[in-house]
C-alpha positions in Angstrom: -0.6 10.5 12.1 -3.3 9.1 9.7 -6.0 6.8 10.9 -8.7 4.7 8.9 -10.6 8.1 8.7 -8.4 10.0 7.8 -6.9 7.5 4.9 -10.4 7.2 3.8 -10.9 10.6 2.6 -7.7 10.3 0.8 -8.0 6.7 -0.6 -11.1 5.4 -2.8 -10.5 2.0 -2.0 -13.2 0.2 0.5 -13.2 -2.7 2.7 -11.9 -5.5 1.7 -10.3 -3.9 -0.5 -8.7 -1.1 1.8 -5.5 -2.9 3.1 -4.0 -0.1 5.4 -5.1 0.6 8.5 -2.9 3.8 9.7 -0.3 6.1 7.8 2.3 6.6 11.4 5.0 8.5 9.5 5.7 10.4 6.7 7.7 12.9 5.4 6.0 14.6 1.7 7.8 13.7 -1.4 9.9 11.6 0.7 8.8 8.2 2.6 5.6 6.9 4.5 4.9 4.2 6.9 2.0 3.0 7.1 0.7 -0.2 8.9 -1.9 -3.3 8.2 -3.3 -5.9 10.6 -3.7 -8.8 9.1 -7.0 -10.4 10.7 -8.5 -14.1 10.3 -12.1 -12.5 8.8 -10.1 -11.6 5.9 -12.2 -12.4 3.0 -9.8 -13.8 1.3 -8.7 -16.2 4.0 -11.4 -19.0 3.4 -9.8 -20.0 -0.2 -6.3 -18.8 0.2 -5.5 -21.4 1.7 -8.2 -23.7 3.7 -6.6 -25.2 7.1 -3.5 -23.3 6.0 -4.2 -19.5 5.7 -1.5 -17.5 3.9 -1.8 -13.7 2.7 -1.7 -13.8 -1.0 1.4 -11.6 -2.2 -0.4 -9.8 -4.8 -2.5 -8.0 -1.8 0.7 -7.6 0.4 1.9 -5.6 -3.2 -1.5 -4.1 -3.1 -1.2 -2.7 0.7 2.1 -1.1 -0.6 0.7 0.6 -3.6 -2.2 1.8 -1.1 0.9 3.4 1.4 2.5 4.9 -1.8 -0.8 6.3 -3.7 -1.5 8.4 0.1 2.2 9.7 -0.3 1.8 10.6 -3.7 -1.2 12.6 -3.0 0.1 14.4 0.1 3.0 15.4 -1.5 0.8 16.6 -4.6 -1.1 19.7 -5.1 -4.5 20.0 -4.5 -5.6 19.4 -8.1 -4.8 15.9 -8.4 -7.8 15.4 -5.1 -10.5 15.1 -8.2 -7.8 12.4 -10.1 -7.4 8.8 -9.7 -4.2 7.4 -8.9 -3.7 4.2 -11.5 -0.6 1.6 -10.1 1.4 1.6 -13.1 4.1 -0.5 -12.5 5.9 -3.5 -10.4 9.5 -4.3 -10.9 11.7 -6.8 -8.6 8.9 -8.3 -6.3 10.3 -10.8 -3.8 8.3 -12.8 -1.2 10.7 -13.5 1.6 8.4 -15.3 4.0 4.9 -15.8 4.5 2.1 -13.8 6.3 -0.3 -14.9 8.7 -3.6 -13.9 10.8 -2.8 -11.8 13.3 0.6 -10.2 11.5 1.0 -6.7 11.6 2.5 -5.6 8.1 4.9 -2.2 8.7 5.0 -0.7 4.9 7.6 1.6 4.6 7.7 3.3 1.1 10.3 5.8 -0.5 9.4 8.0 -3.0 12.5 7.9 -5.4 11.4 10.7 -7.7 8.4 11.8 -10.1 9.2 12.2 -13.5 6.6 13.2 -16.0 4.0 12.6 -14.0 5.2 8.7 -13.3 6.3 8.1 -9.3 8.7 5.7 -8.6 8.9 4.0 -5.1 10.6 1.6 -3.5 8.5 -0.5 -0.8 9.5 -2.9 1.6 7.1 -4.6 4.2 7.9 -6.0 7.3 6.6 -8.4 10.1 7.8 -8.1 13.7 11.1 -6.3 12.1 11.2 -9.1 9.5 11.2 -8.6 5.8 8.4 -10.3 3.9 7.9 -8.5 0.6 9.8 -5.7 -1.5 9.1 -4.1 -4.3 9.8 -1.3 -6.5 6.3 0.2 -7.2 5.2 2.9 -10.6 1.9 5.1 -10.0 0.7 8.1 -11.7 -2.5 10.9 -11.8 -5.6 10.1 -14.7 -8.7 11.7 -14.9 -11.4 9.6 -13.7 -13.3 8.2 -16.1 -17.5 8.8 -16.2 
């Protein structure tokens, strides 16, 4: 549906800080999936941890904030293209099991509603149908500062 193109016209974020790879479904103001391959020349991998690499949860979080920021837009008007989408909020987090090089992360977010200009979403990310991470995720449209 979306590929690294296409996300990058919609996202800011750059690598190594870009952590989705494809958007392969989504319905606006509803849910997206969108998918991350987890690779050993991850920057982070050297120092997190050495002999033992281990994706650090906070960028698994990230990845799903990513997912929900391209929903958020997509299912926006056109006017919040010259925003900046600012991640807000993080309730409940759980780490169910670890991820590795060579994972694939599936992150499937739900848009639960958008009040006042706050979107709520609830994220969960899986590996090989497994669930490593959930969260419920808070984003919202700012004017970006000069």
């Amino acid at each position: 549906m979306l590929d690294i193109n296409e996300i990058m016209k919609i996202l800011p974020h750059r690598p190594p800080f870009l952590l989705v790879d494809r958007v392969v479904e989504m319905e606006a103001g509803k849910r997206i999936v969108g998918l991350k391959n987890v690779s050993i020349n991850e920057p982070f991998f050297p120092g997190h941890f050495p002999g033992h690499p281990v994706m650090p949860g906070v960028l698994i979080v990230e990845s799903m904030a990513q997912v929900a920021c391209i929903l958020a837009i997509l299912s926006s008007d056109e006017s919040v293209r010259s925003k900046v989408t600012y991640f807000v909020g993080i309730d409940s987090a759980k780490f169910r099991k670890p991820v590795f090089p060579g994972d694939q992360l599936r992150i499937e977010v739900e848009a639960v509603n958008c009040r006042r200009g706050i979107w709520n979403f609830n994220g969960h990310v899986y590996v090989a149908d497994k669930l490593v991470t959930e969260a419920e995720l808070k984003a919202t449209f700012a004017d970006k500062a000069n």
